[in-house]
C-alpha positions in Angstrom: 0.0 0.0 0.0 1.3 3.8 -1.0 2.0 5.9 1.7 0.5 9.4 1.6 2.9 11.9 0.1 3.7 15.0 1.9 3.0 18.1 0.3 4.6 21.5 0.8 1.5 23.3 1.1 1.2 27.4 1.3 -0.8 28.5 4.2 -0.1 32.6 3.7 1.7 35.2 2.5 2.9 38.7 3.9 4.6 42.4 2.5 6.2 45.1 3.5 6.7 48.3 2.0 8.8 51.5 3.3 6.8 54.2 3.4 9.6 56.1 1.1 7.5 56.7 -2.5 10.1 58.6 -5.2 8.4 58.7 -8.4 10.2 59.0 -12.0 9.2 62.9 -11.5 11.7 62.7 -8.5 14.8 61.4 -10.4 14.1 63.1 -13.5 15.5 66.3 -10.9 18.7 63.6 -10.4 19.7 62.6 -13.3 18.8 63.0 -17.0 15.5 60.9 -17.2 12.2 61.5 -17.9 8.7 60.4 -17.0 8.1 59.5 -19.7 11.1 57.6 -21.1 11.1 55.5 -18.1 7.6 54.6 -18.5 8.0 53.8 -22.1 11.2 51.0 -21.7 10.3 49.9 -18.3 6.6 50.4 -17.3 7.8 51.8 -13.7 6.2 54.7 -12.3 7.2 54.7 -8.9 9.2 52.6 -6.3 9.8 52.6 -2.3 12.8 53.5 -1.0 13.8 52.3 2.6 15.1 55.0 5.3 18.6 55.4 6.4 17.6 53.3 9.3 15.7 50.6 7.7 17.6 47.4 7.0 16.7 44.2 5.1 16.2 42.1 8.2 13.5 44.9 9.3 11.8 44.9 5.6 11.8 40.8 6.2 10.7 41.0 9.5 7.5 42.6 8.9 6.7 40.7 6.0 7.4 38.0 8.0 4.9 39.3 10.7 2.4 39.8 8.2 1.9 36.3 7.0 2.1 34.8 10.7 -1.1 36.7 11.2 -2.4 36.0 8.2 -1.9 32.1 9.0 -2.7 32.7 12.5 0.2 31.4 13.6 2.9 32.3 16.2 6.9 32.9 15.6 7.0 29.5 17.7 5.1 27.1 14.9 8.1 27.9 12.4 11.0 25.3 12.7 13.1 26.8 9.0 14.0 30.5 7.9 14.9 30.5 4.5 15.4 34.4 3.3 16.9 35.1 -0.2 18.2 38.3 -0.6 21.5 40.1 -2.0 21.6 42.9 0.1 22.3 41.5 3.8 22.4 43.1 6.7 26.0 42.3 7.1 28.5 39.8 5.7 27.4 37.3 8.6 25.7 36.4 10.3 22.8 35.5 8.0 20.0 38.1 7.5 17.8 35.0 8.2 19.5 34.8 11.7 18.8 38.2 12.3 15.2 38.0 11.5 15.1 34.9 13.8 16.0 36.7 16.7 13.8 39.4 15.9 10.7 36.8 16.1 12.3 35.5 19.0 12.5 32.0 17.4 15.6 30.2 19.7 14.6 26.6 18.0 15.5 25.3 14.5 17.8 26.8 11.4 17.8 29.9 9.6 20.0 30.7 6.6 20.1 33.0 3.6 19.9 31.8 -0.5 21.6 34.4 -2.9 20.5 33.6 -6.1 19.8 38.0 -6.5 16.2 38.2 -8.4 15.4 34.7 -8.4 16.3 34.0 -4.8 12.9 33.7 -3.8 12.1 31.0 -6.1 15.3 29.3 -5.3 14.4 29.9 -1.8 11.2 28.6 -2.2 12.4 25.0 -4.1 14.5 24.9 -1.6 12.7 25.0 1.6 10.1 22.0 -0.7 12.7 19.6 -0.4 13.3 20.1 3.0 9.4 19.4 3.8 9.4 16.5 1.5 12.2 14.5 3.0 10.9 15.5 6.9 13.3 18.3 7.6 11.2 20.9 7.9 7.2 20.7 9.3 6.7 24.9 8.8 9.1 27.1 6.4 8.8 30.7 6.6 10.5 31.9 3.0 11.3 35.3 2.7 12.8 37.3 0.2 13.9 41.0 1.1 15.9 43.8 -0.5 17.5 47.3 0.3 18.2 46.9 -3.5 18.6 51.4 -3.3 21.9 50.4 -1.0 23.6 49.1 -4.4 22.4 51.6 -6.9 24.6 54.2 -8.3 21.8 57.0 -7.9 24.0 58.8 -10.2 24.0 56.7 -13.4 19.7 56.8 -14.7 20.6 53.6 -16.6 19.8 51.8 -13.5 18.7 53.9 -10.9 15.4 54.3 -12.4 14.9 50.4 -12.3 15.0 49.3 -8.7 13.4 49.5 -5.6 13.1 47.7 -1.6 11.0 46.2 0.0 9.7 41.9 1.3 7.3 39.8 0.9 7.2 36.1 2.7 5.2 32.4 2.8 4.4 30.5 5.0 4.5 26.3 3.8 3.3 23.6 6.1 3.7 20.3 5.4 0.8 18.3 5.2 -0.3 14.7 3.9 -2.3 14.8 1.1 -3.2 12.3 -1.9 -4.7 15.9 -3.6 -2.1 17.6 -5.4 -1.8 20.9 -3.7 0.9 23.5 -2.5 4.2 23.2 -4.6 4.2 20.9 -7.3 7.3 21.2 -9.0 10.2 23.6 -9.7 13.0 24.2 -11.8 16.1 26.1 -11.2 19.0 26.8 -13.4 21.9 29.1 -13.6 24.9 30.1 -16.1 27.9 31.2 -14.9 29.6 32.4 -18.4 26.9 35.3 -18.5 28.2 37.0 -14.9 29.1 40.2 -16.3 26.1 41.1 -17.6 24.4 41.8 -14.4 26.5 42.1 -11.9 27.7 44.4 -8.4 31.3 45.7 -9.4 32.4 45.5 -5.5 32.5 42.5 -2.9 34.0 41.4 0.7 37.2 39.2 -1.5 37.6 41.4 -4.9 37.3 44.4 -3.6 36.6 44.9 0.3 33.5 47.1 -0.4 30.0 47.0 -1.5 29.9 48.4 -5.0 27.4 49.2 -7.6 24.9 47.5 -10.3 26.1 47.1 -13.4 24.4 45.6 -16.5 23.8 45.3 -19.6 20.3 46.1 -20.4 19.9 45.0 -23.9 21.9 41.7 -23.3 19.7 40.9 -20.0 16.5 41.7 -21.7 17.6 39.6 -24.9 18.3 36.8 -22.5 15.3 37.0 -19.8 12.3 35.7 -22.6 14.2 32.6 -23.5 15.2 31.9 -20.1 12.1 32.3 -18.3 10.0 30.5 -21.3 12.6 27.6 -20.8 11.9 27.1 -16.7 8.1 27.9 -17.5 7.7 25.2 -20.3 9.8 22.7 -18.0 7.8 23.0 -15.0 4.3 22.5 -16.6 6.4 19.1 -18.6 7.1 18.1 -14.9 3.5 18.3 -13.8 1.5 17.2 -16.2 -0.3 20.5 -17.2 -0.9 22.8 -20.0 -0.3 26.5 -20.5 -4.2 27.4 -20.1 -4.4 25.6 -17.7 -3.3 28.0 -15.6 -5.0 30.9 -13.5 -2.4 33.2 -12.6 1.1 33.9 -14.0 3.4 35.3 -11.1 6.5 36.8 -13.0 9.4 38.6 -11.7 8.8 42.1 -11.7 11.9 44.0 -13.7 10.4 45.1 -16.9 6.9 45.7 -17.9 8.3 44.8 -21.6 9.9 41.7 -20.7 6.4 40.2 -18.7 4.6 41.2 -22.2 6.7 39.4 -24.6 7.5 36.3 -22.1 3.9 35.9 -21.6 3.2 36.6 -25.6 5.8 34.1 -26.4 3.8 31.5 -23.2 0.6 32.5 -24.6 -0.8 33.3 -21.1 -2.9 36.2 -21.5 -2.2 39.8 -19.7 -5.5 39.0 -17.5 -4.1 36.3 -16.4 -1.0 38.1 -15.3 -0.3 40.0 -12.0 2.0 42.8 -12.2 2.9 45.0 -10.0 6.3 46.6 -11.2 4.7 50.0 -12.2 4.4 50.8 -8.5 7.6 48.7 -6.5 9.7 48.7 -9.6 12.6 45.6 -9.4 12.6 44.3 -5.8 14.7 41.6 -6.9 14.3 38.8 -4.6 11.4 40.4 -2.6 9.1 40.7 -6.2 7.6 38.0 -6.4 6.4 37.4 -2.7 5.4 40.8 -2.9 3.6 40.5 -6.3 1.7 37.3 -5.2 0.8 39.0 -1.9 -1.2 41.5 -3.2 -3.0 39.0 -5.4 -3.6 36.9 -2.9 -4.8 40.1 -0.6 -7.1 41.1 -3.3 -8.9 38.4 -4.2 -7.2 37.5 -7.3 -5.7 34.3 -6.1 -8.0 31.9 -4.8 -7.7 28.7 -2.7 -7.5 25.8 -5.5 -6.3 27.6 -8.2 -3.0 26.8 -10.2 -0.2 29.7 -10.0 2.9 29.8 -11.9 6.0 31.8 -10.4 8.9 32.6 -12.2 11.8 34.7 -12.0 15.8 35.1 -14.0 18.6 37.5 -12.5 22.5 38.1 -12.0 24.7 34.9 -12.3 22.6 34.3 -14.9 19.9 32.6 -12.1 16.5 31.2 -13.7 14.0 29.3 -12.2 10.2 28.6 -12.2 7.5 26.9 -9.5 4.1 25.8 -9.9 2.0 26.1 -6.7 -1.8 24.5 -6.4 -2.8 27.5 -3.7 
């Protein structure tokens, strides 16, 4: 007789924000933009930037509080930490660790995934397999940015494209013969394309933190192949068709890249959440914080099928389906 598989299966979600809003308007004082030459190649009109005092383990935190409430649990039900980000609070200890102790969690392991943009869906895969081979009973996965501590605020190539802020899930692992939660993920990465999107500083090169640097034409020429290759992959894995799906989750950097991947999909804009308009590129906190205010909203509904996707610096690619 089969035993009853475990399932990694999503009980919340949470965001945070700073209350910081600078809009295109704002840099267009800064540096030589416009309003509407931003909107035009990026589709951002605005993004949050954290204060002075406002770290990534405070932006995670919160999240972090949010979706406890919003699962009615306590800091004590969660045994795993997994926070993606690639703008930690320090070197070490892990920004995880940090948001530990600020839950006042003293029991089980925390630890940070740097994949940059597509840390939260590494971070997510990640914390699956630990539920599916009994390491973990309930994973709190975060992803948080201070993304603005990185930017040359001086060069508009990139300033214009980022923003901080967190979003976080919950998963609980739970027997089921349904399929539900996370159903399958794929994860890839390229090392031969690092200098395309890359920080030009770094504790062993260089002893300091450095700047963004990329290649906008290159990423973007990249990012629709990439993210239609995870995409396809993942719906192979489970069974399932394109239409099948309710919701497409993407990573939120371009307006122009979630048109043309989700052209080149076929998954229809209505089926799309974006969000990038208003928080610009979070990197790893975008697409907890895109699926949180679907789920807040009423978009995303319990049973439906949700595909999550993201592709950043390394090059990093990777995809999840979830049955919410």
């Amino acid at each position: 007789m089969n035993s009853i598989p475990v399932r990694s299966v999503v009980l919340s979600v949470g965001a945070y924000l700073p209350d910081n809003i600078v809009t295109n308007e704002e840099l267009s004082k800064k540096v030589d933009t416009t309003n509407e030459w931003i909107v035009q190649r990026t589709g951002i009109y605005e993004r949050r930037i954290a204060k002075k005092n406002e770290y990534t383990s405070d932006l995670a935190f919160n999240a972090a509080k949010e979706a406890l409430k919003n699962a009615n649990l306590q800091a004590k039900d969660i045994d795993l930490i997994i926070l993606a980000t690639t703008t930690p609070d320090f070197t070490f200890p892990s920004t995880a660790a940090l948001v530990q102790q600020k839950l006042g969690i003293h029991h089980g392991a925390a630890f940070d995934i740097q994949a940059v943009c597509s840390g939260f869906v590494f971070a997510l895969a990640t914390a699956d397999s630990y539920i599916k081979n009994n390491m973990a009973k309930r994973v709190l996965v975060i992803g948080a940015e201070t993304i603005s501590r990185i930017i040359d605020w001086s060069d508009r190539t990139t300033c214009v494209l980022f923003g901080d802020g967190a979003g976080a899930m919950i998963l609980e692992a739970q027997k089921s013969e349904e399929e539900i939660g996370v159903l399958c993920s794929s994860l890839r990465s390229d090392g031969d394309e690092w200098n395309k999107l890359y920080v030009d500083g770094g504790v062993s090169r260089t002893g300091t933190v450095g700047h963004v640097k990329m290649q906008g034409r290159e990423v973007f020429k990249h990012a629709v192949g990439m993210i239609s290759d995870v995409v396809i992959d993942v719906l192979e894995q489970g069974g399932y068709k394109t239409e099948e799906l309710d919701w497409f989750v993407p990573h939120q950097a371009n307006r122009r890249i979630i048109e043309a991947a989700g052209k080149k999909l076929n998954i229809p804009l209505k089926k799309t959440v974006i969000t990038v308009d208003r928080h610009a590129n979070t990197s790893a906190a975008s697409v907890p914080l895109a699926l949180s205010e679907a789920v807040g909203d009423g978009r995303i509904k319990k049973g439906e099928l949700v595909m999550i996707e993201a592709m950043g610096g390394g090059f990093t690619w990777g995809a999840s389906l979830i049955r919410w």
